[in-house]
PyMOL Python script that loads the backbone (N, CA, C, O; Angstrom):
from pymol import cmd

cmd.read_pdbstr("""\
ATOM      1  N   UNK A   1     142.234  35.877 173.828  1.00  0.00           N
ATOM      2  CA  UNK A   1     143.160  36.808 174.428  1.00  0.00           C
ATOM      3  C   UNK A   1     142.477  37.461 175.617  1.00  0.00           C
ATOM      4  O   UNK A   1     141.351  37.947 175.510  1.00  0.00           O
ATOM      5  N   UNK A   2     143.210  37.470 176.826  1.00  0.00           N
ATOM      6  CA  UNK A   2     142.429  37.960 177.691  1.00  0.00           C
ATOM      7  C   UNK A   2     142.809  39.754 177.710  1.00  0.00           C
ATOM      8  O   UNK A   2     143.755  40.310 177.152  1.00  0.00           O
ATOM      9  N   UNK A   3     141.607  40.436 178.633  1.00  0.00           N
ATOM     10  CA  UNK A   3     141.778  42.044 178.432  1.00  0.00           C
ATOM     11  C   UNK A   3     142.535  42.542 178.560  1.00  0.00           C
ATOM     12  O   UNK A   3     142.819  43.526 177.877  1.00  0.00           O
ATOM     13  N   UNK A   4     143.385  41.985 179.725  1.00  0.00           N
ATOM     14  CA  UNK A   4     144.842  42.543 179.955  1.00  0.00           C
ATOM     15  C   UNK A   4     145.826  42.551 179.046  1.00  0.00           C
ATOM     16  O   UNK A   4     146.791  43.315 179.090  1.00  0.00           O
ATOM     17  N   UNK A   5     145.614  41.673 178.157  1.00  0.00           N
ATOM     18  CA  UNK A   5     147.188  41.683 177.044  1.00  0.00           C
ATOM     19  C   UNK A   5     146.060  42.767 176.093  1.00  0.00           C
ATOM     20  O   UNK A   5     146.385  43.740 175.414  1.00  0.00           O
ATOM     21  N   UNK A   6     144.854  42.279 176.296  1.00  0.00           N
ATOM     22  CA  UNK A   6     144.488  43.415 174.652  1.00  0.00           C
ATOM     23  C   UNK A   6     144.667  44.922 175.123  1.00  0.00           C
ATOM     24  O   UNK A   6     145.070  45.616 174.189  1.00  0.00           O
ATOM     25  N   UNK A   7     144.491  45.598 176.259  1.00  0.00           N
ATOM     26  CA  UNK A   7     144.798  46.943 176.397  1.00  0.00           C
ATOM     27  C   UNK A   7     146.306  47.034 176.363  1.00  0.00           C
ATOM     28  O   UNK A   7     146.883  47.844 175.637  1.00  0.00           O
ATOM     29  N   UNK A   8     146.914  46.216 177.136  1.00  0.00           N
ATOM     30  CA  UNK A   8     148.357  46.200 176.349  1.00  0.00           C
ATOM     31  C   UNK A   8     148.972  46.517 175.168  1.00  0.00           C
ATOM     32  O   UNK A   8     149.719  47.457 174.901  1.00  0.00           O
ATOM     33  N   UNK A   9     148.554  45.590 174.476  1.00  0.00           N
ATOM     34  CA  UNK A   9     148.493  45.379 173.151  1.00  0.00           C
ATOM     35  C   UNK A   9     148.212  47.202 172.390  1.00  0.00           C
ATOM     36  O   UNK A   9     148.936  47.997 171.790  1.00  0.00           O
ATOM     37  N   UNK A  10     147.102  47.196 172.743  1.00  0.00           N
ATOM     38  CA  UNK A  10     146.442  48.713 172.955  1.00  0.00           C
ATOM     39  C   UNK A  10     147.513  50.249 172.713  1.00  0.00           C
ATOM     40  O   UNK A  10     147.805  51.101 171.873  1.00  0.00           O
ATOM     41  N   UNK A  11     147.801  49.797 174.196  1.00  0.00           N
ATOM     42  CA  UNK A  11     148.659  50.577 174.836  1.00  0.00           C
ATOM     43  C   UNK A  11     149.548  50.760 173.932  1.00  0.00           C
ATOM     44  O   UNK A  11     149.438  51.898 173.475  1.00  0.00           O
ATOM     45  N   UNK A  12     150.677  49.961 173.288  1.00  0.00           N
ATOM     46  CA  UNK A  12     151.791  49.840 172.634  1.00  0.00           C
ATOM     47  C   UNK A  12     151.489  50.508 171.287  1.00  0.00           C
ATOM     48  O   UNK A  12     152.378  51.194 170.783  1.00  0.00           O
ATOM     49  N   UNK A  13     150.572  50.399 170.799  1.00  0.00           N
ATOM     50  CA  UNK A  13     149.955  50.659 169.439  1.00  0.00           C
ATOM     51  C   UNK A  13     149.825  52.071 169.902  1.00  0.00           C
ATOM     52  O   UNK A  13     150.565  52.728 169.169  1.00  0.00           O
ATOM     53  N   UNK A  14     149.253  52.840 170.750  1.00  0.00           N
ATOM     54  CA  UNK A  14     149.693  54.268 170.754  1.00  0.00           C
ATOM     55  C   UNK A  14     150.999  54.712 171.549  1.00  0.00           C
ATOM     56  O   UNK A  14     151.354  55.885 171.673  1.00  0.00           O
ATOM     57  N   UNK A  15     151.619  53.677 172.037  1.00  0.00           N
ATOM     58  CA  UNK A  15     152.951  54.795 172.617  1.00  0.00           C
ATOM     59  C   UNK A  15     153.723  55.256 170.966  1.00  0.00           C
ATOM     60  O   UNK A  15     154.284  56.290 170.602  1.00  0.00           O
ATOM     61  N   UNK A  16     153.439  54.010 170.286  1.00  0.00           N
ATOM     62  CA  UNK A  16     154.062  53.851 169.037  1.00  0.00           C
ATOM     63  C   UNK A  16     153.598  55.426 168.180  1.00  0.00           C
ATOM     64  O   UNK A  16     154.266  56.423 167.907  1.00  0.00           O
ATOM     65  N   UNK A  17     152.562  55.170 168.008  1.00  0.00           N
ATOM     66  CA  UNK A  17     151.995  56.428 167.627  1.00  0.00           C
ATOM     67  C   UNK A  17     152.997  57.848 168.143  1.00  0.00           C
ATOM     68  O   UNK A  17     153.633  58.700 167.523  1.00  0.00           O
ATOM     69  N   UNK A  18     152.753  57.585 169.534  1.00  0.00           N
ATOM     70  CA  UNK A  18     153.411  58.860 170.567  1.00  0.00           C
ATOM     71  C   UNK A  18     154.747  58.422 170.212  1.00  0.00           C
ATOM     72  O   UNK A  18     154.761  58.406 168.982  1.00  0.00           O
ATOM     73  N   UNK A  19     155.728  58.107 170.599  1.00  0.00           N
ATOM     74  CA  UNK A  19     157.022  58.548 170.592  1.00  0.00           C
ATOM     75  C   UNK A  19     157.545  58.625 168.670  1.00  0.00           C
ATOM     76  O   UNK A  19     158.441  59.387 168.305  1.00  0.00           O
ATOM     77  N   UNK A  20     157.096  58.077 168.087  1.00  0.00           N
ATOM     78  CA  UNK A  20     157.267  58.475 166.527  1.00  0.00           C
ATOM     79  C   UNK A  20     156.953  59.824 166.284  1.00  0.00           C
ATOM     80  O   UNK A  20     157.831  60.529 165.786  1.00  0.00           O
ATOM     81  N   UNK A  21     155.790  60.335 166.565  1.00  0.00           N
ATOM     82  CA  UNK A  21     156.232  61.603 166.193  1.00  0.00           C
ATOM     83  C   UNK A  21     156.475  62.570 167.131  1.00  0.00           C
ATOM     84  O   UNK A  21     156.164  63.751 166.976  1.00  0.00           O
ATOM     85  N   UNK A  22     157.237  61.939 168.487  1.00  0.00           N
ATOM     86  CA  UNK A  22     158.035  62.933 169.373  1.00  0.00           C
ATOM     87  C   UNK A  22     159.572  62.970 168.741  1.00  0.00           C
ATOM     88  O   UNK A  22     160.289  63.966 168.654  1.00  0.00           O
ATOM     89  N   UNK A  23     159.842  61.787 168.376  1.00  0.00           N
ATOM     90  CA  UNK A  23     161.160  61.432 167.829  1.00  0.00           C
ATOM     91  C   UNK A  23     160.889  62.524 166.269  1.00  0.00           C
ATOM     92  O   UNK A  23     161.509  63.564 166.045  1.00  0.00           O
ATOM     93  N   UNK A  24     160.102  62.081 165.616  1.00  0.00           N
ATOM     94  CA  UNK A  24     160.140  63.183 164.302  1.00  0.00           C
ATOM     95  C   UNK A  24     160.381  64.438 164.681  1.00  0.00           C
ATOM     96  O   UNK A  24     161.375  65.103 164.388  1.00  0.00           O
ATOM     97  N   UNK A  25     159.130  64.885 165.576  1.00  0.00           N
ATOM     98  CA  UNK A  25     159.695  66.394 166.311  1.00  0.00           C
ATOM     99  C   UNK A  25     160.754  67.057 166.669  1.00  0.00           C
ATOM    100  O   UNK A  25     160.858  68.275 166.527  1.00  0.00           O
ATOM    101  N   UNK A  26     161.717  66.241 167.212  1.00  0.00           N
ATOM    102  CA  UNK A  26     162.520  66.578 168.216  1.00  0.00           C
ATOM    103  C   UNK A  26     164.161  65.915 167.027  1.00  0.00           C
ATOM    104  O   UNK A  26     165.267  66.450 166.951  1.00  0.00           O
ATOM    105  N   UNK A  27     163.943  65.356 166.706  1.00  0.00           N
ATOM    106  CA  UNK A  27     164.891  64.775 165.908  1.00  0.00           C
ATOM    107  C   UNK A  27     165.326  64.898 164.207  1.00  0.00           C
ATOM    108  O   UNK A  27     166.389  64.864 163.588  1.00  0.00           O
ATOM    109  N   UNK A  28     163.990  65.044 163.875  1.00  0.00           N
ATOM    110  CA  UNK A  28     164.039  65.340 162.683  1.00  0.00           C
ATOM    111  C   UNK A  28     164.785  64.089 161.397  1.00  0.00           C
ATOM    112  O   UNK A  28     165.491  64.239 160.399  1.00  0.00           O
ATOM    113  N   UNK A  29     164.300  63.139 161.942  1.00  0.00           N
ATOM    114  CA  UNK A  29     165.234  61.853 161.229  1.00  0.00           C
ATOM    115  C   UNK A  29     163.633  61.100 161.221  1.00  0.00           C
ATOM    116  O   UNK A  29     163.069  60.921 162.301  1.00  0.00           O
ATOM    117  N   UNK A  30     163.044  60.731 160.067  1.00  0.00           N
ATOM    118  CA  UNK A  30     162.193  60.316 159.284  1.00  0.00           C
ATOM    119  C   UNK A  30     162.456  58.283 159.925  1.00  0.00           C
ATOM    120  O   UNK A  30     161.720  57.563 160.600  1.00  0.00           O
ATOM    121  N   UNK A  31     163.728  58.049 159.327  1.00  0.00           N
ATOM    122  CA  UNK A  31     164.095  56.329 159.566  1.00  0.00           C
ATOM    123  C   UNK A  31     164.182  56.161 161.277  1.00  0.00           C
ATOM    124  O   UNK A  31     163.750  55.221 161.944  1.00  0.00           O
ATOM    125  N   UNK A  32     164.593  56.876 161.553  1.00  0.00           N
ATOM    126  CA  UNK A  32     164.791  56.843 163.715  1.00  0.00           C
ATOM    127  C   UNK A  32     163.336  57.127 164.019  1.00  0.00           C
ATOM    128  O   UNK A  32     162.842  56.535 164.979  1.00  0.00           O
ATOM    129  N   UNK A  33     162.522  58.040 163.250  1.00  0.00           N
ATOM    130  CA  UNK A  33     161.121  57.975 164.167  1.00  0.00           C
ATOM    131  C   UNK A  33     160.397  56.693 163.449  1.00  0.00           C
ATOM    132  O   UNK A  33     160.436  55.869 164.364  1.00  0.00           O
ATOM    133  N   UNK A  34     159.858  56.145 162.514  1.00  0.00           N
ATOM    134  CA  UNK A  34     159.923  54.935 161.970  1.00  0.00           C
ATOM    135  C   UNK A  34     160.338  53.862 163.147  1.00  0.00           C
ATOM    136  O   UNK A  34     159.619  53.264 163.947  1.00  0.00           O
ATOM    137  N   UNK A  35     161.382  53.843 163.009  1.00  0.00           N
ATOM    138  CA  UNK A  35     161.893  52.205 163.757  1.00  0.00           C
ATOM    139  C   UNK A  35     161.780  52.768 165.359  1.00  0.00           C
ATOM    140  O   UNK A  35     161.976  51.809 166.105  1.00  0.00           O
ATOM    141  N   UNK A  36     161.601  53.654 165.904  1.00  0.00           N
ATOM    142  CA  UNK A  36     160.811  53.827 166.756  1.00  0.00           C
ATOM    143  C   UNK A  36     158.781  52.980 167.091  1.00  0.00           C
ATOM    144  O   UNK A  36     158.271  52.034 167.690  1.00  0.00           O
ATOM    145  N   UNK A  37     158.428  53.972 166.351  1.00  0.00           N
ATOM    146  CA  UNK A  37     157.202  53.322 166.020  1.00  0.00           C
ATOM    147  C   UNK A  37     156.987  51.930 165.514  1.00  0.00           C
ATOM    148  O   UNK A  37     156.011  51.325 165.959  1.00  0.00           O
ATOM    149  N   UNK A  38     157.672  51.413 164.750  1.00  0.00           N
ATOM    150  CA  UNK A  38     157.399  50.066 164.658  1.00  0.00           C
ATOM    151  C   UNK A  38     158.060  49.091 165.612  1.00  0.00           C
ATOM    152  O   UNK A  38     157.800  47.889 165.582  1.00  0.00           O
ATOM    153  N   UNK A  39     158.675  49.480 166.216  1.00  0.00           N
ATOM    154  CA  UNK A  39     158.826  48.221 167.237  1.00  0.00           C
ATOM    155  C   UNK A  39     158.122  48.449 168.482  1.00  0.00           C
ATOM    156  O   UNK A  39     158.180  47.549 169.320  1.00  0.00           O
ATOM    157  N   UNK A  40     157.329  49.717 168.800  1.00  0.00           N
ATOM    158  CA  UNK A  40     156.549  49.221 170.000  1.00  0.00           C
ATOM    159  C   UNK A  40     154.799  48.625 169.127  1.00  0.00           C
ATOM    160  O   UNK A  40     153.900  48.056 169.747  1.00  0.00           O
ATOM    161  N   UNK A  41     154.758  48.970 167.654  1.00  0.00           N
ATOM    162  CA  UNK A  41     153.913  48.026 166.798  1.00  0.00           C
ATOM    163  C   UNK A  41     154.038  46.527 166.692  1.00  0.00           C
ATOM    164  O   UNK A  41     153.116  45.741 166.476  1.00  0.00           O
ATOM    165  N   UNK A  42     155.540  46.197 166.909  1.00  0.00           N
ATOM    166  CA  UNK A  42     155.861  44.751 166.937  1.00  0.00           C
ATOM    167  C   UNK A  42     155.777  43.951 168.658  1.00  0.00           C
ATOM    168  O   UNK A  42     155.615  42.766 168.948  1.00  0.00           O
ATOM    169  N   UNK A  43     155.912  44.824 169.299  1.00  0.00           N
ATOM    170  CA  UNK A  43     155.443  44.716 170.821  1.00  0.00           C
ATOM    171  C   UNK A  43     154.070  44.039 170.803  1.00  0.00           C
ATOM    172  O   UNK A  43     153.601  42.947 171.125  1.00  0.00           O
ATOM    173  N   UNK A  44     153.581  45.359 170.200  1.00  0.00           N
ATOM    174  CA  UNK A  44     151.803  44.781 170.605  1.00  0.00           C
ATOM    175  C   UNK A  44     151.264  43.706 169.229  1.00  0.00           C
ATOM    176  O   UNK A  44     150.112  43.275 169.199  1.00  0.00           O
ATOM    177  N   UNK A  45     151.942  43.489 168.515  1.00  0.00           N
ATOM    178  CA  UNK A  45     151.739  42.272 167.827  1.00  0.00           C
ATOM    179  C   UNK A  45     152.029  40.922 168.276  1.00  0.00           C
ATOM    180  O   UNK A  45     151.529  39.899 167.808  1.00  0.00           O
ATOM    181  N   UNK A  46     153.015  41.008 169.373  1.00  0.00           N
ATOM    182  CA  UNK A  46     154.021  40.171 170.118  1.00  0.00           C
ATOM    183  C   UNK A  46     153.028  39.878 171.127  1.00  0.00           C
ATOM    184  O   UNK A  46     152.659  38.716 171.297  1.00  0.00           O
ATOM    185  N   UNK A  47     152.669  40.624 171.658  1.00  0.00           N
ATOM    186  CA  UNK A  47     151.368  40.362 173.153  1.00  0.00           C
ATOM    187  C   UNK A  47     150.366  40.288 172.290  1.00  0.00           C
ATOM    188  O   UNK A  47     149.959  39.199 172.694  1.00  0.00           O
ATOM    189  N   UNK A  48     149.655  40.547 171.456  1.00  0.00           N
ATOM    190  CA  UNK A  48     148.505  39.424 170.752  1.00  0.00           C
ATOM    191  C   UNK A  48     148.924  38.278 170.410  1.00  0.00           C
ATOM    192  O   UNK A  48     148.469  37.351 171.079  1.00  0.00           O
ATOM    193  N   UNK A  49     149.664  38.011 169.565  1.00  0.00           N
ATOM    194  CA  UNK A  49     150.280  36.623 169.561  1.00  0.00           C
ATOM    195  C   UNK A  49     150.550  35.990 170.601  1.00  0.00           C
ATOM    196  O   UNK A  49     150.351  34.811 170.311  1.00  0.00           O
ATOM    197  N   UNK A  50     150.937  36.070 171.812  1.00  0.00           N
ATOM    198  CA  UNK A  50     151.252  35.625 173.445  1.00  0.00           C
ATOM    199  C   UNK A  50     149.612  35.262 173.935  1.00  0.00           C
ATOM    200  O   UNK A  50     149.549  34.409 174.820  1.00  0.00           O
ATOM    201  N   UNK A  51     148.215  35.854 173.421  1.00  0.00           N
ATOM    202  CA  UNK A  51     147.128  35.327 174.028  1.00  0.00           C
ATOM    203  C   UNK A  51     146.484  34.721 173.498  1.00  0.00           C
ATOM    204  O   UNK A  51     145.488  34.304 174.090  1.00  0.00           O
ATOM    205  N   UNK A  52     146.720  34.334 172.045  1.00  0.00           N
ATOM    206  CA  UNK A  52     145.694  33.511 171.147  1.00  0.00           C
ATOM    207  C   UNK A  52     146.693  32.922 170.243  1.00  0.00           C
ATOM    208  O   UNK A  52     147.534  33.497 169.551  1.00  0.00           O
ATOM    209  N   UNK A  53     146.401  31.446 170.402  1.00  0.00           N
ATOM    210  CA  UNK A  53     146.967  30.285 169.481  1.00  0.00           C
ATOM    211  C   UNK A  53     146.754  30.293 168.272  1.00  0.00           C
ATOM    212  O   UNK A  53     146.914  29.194 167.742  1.00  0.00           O
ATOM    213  N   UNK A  54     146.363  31.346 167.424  1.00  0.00           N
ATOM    214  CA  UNK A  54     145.694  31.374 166.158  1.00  0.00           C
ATOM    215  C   UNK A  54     146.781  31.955 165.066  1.00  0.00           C
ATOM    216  O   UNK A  54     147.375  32.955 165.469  1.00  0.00           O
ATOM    217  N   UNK A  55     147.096  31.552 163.914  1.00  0.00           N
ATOM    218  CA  UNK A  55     147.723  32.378 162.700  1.00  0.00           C
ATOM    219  C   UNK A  55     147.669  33.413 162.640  1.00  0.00           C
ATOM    220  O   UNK A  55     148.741  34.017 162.616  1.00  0.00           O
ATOM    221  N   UNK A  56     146.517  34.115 162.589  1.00  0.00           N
ATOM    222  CA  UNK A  56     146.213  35.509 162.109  1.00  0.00           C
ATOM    223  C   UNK A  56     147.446  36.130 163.069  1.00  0.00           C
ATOM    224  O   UNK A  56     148.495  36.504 162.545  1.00  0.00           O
ATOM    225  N   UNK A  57     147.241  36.203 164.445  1.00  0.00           N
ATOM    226  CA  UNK A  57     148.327  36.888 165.260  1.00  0.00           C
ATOM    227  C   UNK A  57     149.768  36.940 164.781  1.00  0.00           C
ATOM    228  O   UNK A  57     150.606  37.823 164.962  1.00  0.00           O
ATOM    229  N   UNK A  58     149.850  35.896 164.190  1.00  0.00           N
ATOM    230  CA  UNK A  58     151.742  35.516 164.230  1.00  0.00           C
ATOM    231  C   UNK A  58     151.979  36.419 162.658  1.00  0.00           C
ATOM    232  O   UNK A  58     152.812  37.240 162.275  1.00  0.00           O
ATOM    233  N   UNK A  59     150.997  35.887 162.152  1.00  0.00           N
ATOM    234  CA  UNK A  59     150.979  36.366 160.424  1.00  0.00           C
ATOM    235  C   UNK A  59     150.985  38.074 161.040  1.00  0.00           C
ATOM    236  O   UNK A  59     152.111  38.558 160.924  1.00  0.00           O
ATOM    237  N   UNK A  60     150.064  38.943 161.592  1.00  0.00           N
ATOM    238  CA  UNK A  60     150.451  39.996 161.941  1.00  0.00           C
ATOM    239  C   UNK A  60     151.777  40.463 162.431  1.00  0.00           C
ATOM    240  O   UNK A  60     152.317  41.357 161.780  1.00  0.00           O
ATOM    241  N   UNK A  61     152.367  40.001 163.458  1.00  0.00           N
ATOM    242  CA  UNK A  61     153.357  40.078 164.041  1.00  0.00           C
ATOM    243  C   UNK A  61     154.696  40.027 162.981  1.00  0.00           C
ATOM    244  O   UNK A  61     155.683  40.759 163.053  1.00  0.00           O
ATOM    245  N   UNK A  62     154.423  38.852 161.885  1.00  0.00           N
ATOM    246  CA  UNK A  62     155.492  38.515 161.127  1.00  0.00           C
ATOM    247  C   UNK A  62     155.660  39.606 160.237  1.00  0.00           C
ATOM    248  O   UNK A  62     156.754  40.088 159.942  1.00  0.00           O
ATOM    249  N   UNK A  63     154.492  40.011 159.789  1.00  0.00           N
ATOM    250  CA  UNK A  63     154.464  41.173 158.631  1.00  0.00           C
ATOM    251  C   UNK A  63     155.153  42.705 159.661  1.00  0.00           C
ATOM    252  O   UNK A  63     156.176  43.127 159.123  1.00  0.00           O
ATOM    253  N   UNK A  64     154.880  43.269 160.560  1.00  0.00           N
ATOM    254  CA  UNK A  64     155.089  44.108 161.306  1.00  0.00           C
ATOM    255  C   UNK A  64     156.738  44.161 161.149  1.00  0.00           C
ATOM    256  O   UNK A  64     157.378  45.016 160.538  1.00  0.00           O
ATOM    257  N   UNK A  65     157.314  42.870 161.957  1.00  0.00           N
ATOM    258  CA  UNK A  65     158.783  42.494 161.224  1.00  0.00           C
ATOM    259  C   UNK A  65     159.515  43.220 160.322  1.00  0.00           C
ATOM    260  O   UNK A  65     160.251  44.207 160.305  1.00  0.00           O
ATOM    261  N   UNK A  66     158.968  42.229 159.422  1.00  0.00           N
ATOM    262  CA  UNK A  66     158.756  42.706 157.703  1.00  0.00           C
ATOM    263  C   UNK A  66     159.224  43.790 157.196  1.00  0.00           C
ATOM    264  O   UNK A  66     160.341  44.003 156.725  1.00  0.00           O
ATOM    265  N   UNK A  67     158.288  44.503 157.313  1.00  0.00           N
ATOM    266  CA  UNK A  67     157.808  46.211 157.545  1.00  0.00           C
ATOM    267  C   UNK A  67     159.061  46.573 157.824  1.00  0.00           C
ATOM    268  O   UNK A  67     159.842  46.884 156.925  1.00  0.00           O
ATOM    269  N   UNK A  68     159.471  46.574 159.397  1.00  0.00           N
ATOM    270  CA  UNK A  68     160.426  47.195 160.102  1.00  0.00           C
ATOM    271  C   UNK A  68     162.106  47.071 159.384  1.00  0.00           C
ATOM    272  O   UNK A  68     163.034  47.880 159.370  1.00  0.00           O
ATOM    273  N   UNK A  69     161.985  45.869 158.906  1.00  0.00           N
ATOM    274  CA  UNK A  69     163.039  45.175 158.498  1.00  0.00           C
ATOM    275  C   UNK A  69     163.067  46.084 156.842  1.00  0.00           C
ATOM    276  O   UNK A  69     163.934  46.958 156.834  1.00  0.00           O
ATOM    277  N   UNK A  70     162.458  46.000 155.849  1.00  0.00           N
ATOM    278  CA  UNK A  70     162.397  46.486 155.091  1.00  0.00           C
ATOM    279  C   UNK A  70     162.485  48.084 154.675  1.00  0.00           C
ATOM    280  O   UNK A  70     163.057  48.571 153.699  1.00  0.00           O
ATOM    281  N   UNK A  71     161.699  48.784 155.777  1.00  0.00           N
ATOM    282  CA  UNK A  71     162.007  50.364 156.240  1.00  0.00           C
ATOM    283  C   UNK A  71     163.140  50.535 156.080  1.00  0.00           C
ATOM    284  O   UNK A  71     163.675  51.249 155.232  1.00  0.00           O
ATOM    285  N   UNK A  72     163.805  49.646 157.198  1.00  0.00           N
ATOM    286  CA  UNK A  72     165.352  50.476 158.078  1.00  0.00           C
ATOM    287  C   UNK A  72     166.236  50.194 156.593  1.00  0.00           C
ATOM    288  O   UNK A  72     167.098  51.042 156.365  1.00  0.00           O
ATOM    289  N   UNK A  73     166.137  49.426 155.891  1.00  0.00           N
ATOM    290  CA  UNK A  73     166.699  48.962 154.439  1.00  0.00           C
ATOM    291  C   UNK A  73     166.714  49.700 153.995  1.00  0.00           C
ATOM    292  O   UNK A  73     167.836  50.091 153.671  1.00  0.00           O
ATOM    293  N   UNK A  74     165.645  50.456 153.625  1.00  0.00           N
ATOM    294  CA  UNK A  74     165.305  50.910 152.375  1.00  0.00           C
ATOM    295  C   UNK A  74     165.974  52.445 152.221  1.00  0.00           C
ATOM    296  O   UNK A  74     166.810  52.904 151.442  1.00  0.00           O
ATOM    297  N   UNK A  75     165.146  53.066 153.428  1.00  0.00           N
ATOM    298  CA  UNK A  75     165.819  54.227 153.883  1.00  0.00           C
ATOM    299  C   UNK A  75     167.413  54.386 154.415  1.00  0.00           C
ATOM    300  O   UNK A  75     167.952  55.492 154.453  1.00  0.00           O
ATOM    301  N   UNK A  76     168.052  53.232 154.793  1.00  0.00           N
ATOM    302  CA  UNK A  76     169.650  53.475 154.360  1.00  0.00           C
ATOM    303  C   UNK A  76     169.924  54.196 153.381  1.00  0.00           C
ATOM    304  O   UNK A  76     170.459  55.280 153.613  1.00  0.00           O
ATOM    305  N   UNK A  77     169.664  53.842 152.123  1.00  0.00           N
ATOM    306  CA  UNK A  77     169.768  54.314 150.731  1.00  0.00           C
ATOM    307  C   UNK A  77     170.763  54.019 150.196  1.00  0.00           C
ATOM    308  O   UNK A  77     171.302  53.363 151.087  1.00  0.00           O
ATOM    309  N   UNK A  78     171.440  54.014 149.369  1.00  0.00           N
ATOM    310  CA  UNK A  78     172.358  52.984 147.842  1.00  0.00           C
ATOM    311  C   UNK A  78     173.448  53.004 148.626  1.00  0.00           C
ATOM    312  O   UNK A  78     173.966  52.015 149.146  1.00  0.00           O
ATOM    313  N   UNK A  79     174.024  54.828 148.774  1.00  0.00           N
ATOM    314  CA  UNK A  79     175.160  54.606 148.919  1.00  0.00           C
ATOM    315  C   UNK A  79     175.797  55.044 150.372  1.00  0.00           C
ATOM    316  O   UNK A  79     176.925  55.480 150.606  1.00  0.00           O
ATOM    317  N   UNK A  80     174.403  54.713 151.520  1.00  0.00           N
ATOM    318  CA  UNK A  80     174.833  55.007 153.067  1.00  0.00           C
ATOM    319  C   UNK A  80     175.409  53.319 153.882  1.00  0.00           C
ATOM    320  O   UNK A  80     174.606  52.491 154.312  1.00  0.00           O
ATOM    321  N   UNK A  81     176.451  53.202 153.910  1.00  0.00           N
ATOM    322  CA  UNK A  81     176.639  51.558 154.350  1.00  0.00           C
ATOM    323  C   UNK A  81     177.153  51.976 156.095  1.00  0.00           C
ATOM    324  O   UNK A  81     177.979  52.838 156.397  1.00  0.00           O
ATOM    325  N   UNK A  82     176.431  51.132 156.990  1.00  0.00           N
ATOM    326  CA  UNK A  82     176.368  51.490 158.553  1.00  0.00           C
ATOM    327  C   UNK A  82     178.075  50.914 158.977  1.00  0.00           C
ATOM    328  O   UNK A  82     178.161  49.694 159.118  1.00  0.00           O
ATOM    329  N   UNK A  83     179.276  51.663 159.159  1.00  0.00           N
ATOM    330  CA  UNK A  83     180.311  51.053 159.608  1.00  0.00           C
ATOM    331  C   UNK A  83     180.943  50.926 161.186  1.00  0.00           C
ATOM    332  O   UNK A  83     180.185  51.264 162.095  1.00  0.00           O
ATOM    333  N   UNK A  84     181.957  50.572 161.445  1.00  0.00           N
ATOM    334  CA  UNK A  84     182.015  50.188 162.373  1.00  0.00           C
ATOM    335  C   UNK A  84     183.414  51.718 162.694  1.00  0.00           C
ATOM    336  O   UNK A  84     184.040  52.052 161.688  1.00  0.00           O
ATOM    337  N   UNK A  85     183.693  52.349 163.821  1.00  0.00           N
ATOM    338  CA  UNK A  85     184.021  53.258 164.051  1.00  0.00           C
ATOM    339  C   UNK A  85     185.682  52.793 163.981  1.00  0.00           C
ATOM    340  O   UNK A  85     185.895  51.785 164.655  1.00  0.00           O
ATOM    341  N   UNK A  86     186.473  53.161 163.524  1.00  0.00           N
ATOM    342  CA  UNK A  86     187.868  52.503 163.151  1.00  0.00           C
ATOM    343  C   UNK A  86     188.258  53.152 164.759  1.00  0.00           C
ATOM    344  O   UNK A  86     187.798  54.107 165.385  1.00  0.00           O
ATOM    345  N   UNK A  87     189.383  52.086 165.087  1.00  0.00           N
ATOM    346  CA  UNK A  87     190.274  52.347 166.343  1.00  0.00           C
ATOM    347  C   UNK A  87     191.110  54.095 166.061  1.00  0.00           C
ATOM    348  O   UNK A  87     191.451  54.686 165.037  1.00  0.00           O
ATOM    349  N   UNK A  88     191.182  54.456 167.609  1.00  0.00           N
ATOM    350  CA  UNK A  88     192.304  55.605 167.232  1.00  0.00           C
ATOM    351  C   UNK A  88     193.699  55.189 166.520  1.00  0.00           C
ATOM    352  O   UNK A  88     194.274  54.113 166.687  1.00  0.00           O
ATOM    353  N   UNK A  89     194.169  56.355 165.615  1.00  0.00           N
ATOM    354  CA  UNK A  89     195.721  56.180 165.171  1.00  0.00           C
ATOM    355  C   UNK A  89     195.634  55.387 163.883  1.00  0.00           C
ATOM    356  O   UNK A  89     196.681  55.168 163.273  1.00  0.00           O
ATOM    357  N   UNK A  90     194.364  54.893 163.367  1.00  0.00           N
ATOM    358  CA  UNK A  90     194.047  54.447 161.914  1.00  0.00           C
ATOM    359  C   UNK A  90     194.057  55.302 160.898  1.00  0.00           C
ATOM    360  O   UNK A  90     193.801  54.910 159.759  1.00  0.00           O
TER     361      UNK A  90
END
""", "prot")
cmd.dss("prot")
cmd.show_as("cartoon", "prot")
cmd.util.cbc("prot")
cmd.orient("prot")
């Protein structure tokens, strides 16, 4: 991997840091600062994987996914189902 994707890489791994708990701060929603943070985590898993042909990267990247995918699940909770906003006059 050359230096440029790894400070990248870098980089993403703390904006992640930073806007998660600006979003917690400011928002106060636990699952929105979360899927915040993990997708600029899946960013910089995404640009390691982009500089080295190797498993380990992708296997990182895939789990990061994972993670994200499983979070936003979980924290829905039993009985919150995401709908679609009905037309006016319904």
């Amino acid at each position: 991997m050359s230096v440029l994707l790894g400070y990248a890489a870098l980089g993403c791994v703390a904006a992640g840091l930073v806007t998660g708990a600006v979003a917690l701060a400011l928002g106060r929603d636990v699952r929105e600062a979360l899927r915040t943070a993990l997708d600029f985590w899946l960013a910089a898993g995404l640009l390691r994987l982009s500089g080295a042909p190797h498993w380990e990267p992708l296997l990182v990247a895939a789990t990061i996914l994972a993670i994200r995918q499983l979070v936003g699940w979980s924290l829905r909770g039993p009985g919150r189902v995401e709908r679609a906003v009905p037309p006016p006059g319904c």
